[in-house]
C-alpha positions in Angstrom: 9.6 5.9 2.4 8.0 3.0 4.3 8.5 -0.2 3.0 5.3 -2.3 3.1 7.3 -5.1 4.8 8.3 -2.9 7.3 5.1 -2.3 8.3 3.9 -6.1 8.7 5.9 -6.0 11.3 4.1 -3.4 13.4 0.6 -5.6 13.1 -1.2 -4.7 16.3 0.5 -2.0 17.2 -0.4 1.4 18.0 -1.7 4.0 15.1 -1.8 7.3 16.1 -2.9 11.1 14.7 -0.7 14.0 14.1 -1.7 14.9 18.2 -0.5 11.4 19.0 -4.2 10.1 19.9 -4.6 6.7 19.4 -6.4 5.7 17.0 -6.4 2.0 16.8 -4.4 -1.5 15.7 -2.3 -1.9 12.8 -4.6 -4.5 10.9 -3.1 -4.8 7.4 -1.3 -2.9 4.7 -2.5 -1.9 1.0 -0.4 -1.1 -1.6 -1.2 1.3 -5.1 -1.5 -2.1 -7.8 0.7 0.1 -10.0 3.6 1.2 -7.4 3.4 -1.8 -5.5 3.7 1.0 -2.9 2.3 1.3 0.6 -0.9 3.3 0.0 -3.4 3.0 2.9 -3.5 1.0 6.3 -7.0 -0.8 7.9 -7.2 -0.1 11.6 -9.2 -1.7 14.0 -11.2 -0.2 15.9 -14.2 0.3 18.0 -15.1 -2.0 21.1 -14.0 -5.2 22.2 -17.1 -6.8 20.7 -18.3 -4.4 18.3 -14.9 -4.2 16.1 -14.4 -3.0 12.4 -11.7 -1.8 10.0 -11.1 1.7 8.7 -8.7 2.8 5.7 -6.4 5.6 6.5 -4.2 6.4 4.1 -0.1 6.4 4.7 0.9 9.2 2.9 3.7 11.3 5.2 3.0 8.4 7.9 5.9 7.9 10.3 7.1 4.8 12.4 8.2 5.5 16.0 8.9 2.8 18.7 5.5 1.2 18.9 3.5 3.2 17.0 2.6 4.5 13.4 1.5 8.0 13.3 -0.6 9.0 9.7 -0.8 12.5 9.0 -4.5 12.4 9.5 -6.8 13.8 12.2 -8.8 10.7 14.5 -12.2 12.0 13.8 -11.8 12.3 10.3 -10.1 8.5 10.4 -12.8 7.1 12.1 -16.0 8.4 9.8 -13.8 6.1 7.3 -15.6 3.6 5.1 -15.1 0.5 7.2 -15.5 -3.1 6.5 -15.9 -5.8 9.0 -12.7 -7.1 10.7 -13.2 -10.8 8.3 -14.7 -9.2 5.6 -12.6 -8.3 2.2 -13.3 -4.5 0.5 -15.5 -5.0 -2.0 -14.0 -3.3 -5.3 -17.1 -0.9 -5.8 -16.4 0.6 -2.3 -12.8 1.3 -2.6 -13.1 4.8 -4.8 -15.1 6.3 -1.2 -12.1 5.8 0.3 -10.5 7.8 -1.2 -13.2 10.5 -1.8 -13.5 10.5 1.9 -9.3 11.9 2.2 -10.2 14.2 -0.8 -7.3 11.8 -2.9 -8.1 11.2 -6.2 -8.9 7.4 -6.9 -7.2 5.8 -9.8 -8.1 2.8 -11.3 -5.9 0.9 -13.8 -6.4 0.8 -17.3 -8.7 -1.9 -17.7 -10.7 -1.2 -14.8 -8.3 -3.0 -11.9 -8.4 -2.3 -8.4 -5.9 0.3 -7.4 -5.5 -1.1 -4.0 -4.6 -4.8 -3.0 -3.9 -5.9 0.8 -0.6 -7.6 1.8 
């Protein structure tokens, strides 16, 4: 299993498809509030001037030297909800993440997020 520190360390690198076509930039992490697991990954993307974030989750994902590959295909990563690469996901937005990888979206108990960025 990856380890969510583990992956701070790969910010900015490479994340690649099952095909090993890049992707995008390791951004951040975010882990399930009630594992405290890795859960999903924001990668930028996009152009140099026109940049934004998209949620891929990191289910069966595999670090190689220099690179993360996620078991999901490019196109579908990149028709991702996305935010802004300064903005924060708003807690309404966050269940359409997971709609969009067909996951079911959990939140807590009293209505908490089910995922926070570290």
């Amino acid at each position: 299993m990856i380890q969510a520190a583990d992956i701070r360390e790969w910010r900015n690198h490479d994340v690649v498809d099952p095909k090993q076509r890049k992707i995008g930039l390791l951004e951040a992490i975010y882990v399930d509030t009630t594992t405290d697991e890795p859960a999903m990954a924001t990668v930028r993307t996009g152009l140099l001037t026109r940049q934004r974030l998209v949620f891929v989750p990191l289910d069966d994902a595999i670090l190689g030297p220099a690179y993360l590959k996620v078991s999901y295909a490019k196109g579908l990563v990149k028709k991702a909800p996305s935010i802004g690469t300064d903005d924060v996901l708003p807690a309404e937005e966050e269940e359409a993440i997971f709609q969009h990888y067909g996951l079911t979206y959990q939140p807590g108990a009293k209505g908490e997020r089910q995922l926070a960025r570290r």
